[in-house]
N, C-alpha and C positions, 0 to 999 in steps of 0.2 A: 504494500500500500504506500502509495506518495504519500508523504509528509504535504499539507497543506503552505506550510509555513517554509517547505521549498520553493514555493515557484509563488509565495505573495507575501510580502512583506505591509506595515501598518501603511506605508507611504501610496499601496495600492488598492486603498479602499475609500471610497468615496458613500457619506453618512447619508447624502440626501440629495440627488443627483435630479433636477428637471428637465424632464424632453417630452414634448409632445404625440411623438410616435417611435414607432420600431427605426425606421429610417433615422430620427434625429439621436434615437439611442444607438446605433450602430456608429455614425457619424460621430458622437462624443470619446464613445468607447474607443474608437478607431484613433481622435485625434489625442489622446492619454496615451494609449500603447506607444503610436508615434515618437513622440517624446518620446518616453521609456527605452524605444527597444532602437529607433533612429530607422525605421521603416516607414514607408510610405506611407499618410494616411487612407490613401485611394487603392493601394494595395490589398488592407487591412481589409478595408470596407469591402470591396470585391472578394475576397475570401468568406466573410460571415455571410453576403449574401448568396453566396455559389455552394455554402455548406448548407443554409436555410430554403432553399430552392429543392433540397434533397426532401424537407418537411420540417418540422416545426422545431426549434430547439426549447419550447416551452414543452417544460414536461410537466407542469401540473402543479395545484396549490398555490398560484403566483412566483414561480422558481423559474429561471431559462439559464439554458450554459451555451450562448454562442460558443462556438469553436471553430478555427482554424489553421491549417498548416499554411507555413508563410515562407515562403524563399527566402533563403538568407537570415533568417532569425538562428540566433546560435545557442539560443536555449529555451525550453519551458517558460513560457510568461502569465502568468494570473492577475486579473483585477478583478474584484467584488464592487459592485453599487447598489445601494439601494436606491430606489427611485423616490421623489418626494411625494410623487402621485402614479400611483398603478398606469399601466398601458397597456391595449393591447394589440399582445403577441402570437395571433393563431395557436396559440397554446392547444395541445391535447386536451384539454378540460373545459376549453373554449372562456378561461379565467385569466382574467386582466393580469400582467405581471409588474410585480415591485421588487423582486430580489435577482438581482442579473449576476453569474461568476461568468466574466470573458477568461477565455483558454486559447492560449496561440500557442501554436509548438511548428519545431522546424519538420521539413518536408519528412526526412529520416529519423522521425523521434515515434514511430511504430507503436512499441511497447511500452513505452513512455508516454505517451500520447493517450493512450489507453489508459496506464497504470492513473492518470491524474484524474481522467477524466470519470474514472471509476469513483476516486474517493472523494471527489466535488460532490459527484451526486449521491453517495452513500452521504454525507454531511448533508446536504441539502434534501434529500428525501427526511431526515429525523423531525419531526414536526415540533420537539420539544428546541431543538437547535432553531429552524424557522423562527419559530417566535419569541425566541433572545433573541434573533440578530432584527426581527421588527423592531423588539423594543430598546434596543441597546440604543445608549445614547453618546455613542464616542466611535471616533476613526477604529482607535486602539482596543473599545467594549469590541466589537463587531471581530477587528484580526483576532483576538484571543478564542473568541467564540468558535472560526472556521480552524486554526492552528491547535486545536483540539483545548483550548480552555487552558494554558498551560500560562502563566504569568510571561506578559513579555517585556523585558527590556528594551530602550533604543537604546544602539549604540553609539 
């Protein structure tokens, strides 16, 4: 199981993020990674939309994990946002979403790729975790919660 707290640190979580729709959320997401990872943001965006195109990355109870593999990214990348106001995301449950984890990982990161994506959504499927990270009310509440509740330090 991926360690959470490998591929998302407190700097990548965002407490109460405002967009309109899936598009202006993808676009946000996209222009954050950007920075972060020195990737295009029209790259990025073109990726979640070409993974999304496959179906929905809303899996249900207001949760969605865009994801995708990015040329030239040289490592696993996570950001968490919660939204300030639900949207929706053609979700499976046909339910507005407010808790986003984006997941980029490089073309060749297979098993990895996998291994994270696994333990995103085993955390995000626990309905008891969901609703700490609703009500949490800090960057650093929210990391501790997904990095398995474990006190974290900056360093």
């Amino acid at each position: 199981m991926t360690d959470l707290s490998d591929i998302l640190s407190t700097n990548d979580v965002s407490a109460a993020l405002s967009v309109g729709n899936k598009k202006g959320l993808f676009q946000q997401l996209a222009a954050v990674a950007s920075r972060r990872t020195g990737i295009s943001a029209k790259v990025i965006v073109a990726a979640l939309n070409e993974r999304e195109r496959l179906g929905s990355t809303g899996f249900g109870g207001g949760v969605a994990i865009p994801h995708g593999k990015i040329p030239g990214l040289e490592r696993l990348f996570g950001y968490f946002v919660r939204l300030a106001q639900p949207i929706d995301f053609q979700s499976v449950d046909k339910m507005p979403v407010d808790l986003v984890f984006l997941l980029l990982s490089p073309p060749d990161a297979g098993a990895d790729h996998l291994k994270a994506l696994a333990s995103v959504s085993r955390a995000l499927r626990d309905r008891a975790v969901v609703a700490k990270l609703r009500g949490a009310r800090s960057k650093d509440a929210i990391f501790a919660l997904l990095a398995g509740g474990e006190t974290v330090h900056a360093v």
